[in-house]
Structure formats: C-alpha cells, structure tokens
N, C-alpha and C positions, 0 to 999 in steps of 0.2 A: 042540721045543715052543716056539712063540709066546709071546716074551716078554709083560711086562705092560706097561699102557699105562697111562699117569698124565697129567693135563692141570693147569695151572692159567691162569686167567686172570681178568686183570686187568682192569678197566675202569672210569676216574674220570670224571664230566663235569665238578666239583667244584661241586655242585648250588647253585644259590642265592648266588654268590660272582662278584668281578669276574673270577676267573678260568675264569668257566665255559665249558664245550665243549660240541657237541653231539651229535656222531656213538660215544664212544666205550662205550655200552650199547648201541647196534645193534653197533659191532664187535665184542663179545664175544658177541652174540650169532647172530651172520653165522661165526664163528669156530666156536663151540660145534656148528651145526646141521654144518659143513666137517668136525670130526672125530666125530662122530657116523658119518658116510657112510665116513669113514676105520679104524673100530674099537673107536673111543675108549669107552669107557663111562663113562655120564653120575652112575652111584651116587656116595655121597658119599665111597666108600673110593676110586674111582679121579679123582674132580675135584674143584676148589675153584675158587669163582668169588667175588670181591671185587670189589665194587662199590659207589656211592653211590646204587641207585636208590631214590627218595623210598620210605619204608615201614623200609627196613633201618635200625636202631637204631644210632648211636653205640657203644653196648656189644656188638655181634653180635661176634664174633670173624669174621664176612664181610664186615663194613666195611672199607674200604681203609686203613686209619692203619699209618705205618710198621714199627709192632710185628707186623702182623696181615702184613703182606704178606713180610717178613723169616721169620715162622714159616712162612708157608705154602711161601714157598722150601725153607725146612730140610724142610717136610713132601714137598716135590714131589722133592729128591733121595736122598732119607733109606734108599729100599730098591734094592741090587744087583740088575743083570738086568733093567732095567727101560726101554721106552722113554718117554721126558719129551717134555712137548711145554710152552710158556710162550707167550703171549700177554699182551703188555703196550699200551694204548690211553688217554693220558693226555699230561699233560703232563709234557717234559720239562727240563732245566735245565742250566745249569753254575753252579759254583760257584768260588772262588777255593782254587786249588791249594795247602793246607798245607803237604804235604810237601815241594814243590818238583821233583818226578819228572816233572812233565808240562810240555812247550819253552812249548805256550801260558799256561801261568801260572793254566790253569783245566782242572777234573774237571767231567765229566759223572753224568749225577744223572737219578735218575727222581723223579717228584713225588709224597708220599702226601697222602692228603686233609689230614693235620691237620701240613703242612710249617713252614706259618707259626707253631706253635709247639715243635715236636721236629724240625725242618731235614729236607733233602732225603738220599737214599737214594744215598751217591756210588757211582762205578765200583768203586772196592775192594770196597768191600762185597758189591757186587752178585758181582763176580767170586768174593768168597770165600764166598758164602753155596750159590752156584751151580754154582760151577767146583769149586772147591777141594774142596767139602764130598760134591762128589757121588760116590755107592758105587760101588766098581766093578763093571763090563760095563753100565754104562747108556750111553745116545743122549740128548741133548737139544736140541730144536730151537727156536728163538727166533724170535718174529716182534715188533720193537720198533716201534711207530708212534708216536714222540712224536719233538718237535724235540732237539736234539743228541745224536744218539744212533748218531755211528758206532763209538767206542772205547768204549761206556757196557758193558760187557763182557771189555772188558781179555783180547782175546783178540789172538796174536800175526799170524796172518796175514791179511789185509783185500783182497778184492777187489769192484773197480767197476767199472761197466758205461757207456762214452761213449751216444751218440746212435745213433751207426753198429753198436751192439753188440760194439766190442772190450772184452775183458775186460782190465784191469791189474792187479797185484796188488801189494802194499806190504806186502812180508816183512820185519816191524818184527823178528824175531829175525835174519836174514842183516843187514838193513842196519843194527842194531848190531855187530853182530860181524865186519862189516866195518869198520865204525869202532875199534873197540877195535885191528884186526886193522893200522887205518894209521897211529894212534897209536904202538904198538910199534916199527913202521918207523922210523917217526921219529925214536923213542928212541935205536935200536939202532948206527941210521944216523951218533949222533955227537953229541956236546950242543949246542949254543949257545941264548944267548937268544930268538930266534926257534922254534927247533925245541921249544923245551919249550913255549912258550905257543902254537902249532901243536897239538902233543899234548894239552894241557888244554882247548881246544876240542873237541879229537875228541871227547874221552873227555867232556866236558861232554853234547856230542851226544847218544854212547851212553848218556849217561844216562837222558835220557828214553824211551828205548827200552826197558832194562831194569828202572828200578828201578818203574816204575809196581807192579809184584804186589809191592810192601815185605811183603805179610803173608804170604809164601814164606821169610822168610826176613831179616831185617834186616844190612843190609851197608853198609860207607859207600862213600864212592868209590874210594877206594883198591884196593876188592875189587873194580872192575872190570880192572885192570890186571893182578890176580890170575887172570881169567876165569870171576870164580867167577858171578858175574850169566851170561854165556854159559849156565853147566851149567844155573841156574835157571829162567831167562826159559823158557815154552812145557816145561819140562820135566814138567810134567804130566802131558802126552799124554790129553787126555780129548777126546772127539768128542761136541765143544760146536759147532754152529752157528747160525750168526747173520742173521735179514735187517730190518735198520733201517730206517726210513724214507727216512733222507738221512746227509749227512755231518753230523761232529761242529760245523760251522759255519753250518749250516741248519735252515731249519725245516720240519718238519713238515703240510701242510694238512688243519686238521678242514673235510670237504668236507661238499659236497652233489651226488650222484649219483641221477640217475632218482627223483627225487623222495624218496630218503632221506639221513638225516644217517650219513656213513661218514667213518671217518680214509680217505684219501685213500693210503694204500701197503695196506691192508687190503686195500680195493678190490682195488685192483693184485695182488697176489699170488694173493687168491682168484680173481679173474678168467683168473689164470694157472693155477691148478689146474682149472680147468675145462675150459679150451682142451686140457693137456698133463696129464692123470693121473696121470704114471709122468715125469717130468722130470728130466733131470739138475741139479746145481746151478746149471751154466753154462746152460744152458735159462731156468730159473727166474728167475734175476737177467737176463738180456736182456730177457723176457718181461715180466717186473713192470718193469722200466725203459722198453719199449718203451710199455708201458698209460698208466704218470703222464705221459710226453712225448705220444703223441696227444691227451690231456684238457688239455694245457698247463700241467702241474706243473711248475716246474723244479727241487726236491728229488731228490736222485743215489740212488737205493738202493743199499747196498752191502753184500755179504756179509762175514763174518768169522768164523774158523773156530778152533778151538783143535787140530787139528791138518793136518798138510798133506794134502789130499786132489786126487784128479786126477776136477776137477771138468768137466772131460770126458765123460766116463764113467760117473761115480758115479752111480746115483739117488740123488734127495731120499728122506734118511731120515724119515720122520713117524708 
C-alpha cells in the first residue's frame, strides 16, 4: 500500500519591507506544480502553504510568522508512514551561538515574517520540531533555498559536490568520534602537561560536533569522555534528507531566470528533476551543482542526511 504524501511549503518575499525578495512565491509555486506531477495531493488535509502574498491576513494561521510555521512543522511530521516532503524559500540567517556547541560561535536560522520582533527560527529547533518529533516509518525531504543554510538541519552526515562533480562528504558523527577516540590516546598514553591540554582541545573539538542536538539529551563535557555524546549524536536514525542552497558561509541568490523571479537552487534542482526523473542522490546534487556553476552561481549545494545512505544507488525519495 502507497504510503501517504504530506507537503508543506514555505514561501516569504517579506512584502513591503527592506528586507524584501522576489522570486520566493513563484518558488513555491514552481514547487507545488513539481509535486503535483510527483503525487502529492494539493487538499488541505495533505498541504499547507505559508506565505506573505499581498491579500493573506496577518491573523490567517497561512501567514508565515514563526508560531504559524513551527505548527505547521509539528502538523507536516505529526502522522506514521507517511512520505514528507518541505520546501523552504526565504530568508535565511545566523545568529550568535548561546549555547556554545557550535566552533563558529554562530547557529543557523530561517527567517519568519514577524523575526524582527519574536527572533529567528534556530537550527535546534528546526531539527527538533522536524527530526526529532517525526512519527515513525516516515521519509522526509528538504529543499532549503535561503542564505546559510548548510547545518540549518543539524543533521550528521553532509555531502558536497566541487566543480568537476566529485562528491566529499563530512561525517560530523566519525569525525567526532575520532576526536574523542585521540583524546583518550593521549590520556592513556601517560599524563603530563602538554598531553592533557592536547586532550582538552580534542575533546573541545568534539564538542562541536556532538553537542549541537543539546535537546537529545543535556550532557556537559565531561560526558563526552564518557562516550555518551558518541551513543547520542545521529542516534535517531530517521531518513531525514536535505538539499540547501549553499554552505553554512554563503549566500543564497534570489535570481532572475527567463524572465521570471526564482530562488536560484529551486531553479537548479527542478531543472534537475526534469533532466533526470528517477535520480540518485549523487545524481541530484552533481546535477543541481552542475545548473548554478553554468548560470555562474558560486553558492556550493550540499546534501545532508540524517542517516548514512549509499548515495550511489539509492533513488531520491520524494
């Protein structure tokens, strides 16, 4: 039996404001017409579309304000067995890192309309609204096109695609746990002053690698030398995937294509599904990276996955 298909998407220009954009109500709706063709059904029990376009009321509950887009999450993971599909086209952000879990000193954030006065929508949250909370035997697949939005997800495995189309990948769970794993060496190896502030680096390291998902689980540091960050970190195992616009350091371009206003990875990716129907994920991500470098983007797309997949092989789920 064909599971059930649930969509939401998102789409802010932030109308009226210095911060406005132009292309992202044609991306959600260049998106919507994409899963339509793919299954998706457009009733109101299986989509929800949030958006500022001029008509929709401040008070709608389909306006974009952070309350409204956090529910619609809890609404889009909320039922078992289900495939999820998300679409986000706005702006996005970092913010200065409270907890101290992240090496740059800054979280990634998606932007809701009313930011400037109830703040931006960080990585945690997004992960635990999304990752965390979602029922299980579901799929869910993310397309993010705003600026900083490689980790905005807080998923452990992360693969990018150079120029030439080799794939790299930055398995933030192995290369903590490789740290933890040279720290202990060190320990074990024999004390002296050198070798313990050697070790408190490592383990410094590891920290940013593990303690990002704090709302798994609250641990100080110490618990990493315990391993217990190891057991937690990616221990979800939910098949969460991800394709951003760029890395966590770049921005995003709200373009102009054949005469229409599109986010500029939208583009890219749909243009990618068109080519390749039935695409692997390694497909996918060369394809969408090969489209923004012929147009002369230089925003890197990059996948990220919440569990390890042999992206070789696999189809894109959607």
């Amino acid at each position: 039996m064909a599971q059930r298909k649930k969509s939401l998407l998102i789409g802010i220009n932030y109308v009226g404001s210095e911060h406005q954009l132009s292309g992202c109500h044609q991306d959600i709706d260049n998106i919507a017409e994409f899963l339509n063709y793919r299954g998706y059904s457009n009733d109101h029990r299986s989509r929800i579309i949030l958006s500022d376009i001029p008509g929709v009321p401040y008070s709608s509950p389909y306006f974009p304000t952070g309350h409204n887009i956090l529910a619609a999450m809890d609404w889009l993971v909320s039922e078992p067995n289900c495939t999820l599909f998300l679409h986000y086209s706005g702006h996005g952000g970092q913010i200065r890192d409270l907890e101290g879990d992240r090496s740059t000193g800054l979280d990634d954030t998606i932007v809701p309309i009313d930011f400037e006065t109830m703040g931006q929508i960080s990585s945690t949250l997004l992960h635990e609204h999304l990752v965390t909370r979602m029922a299980p035997g579901c799929t869910l697949f993310i397309v993010m096109d705003c600026c900083h939005s490689g980790s905005v997800m807080e998923l452990p495995f992360v693969y990018l695609s150079d120029a030439d189309g080799q794939i790299s990948i930055m398995d933030n769970l192995k290369a903590g746990a490789m740290l933890v794993g040279e720290a202990h060496q060190l320990i074990n190896g024999g004390f002296s002053f050198n070798k313990v502030g050697e070790a408190r680096e490592l383990l410094a390291g590891a920290t940013s690698f593990f303690r990002g998902l704090k709302h798994m689980g609250e641990q100080d540091e110490e618990g990493l030398e315990g391993g217990e960050f190891v057991g937690q970190y990616g221990s979800e195992h939910k098949v969460v995937t991800m394709f951003s616009g760029c890395k966590d350091d770049q921005t995003s371009a709200d373009a102009k294509i054949q005469g229409r206003n599109t986010g500029a990875m939208t583009w890219a990716f749909l243009e990618t599904m068109k080519r390749e129907p039935n695409p692997t994920y390694v497909q996918t991500l060369q394809m969408t990276r090969q489209f923004l470098d012929q147009s002369h983007y230089v925003q890197i797309p990059q996948l990220s996955c919440g569990v390890e997949l042999d992206l070789d092989t696999t189809p894109l789920i959607i």
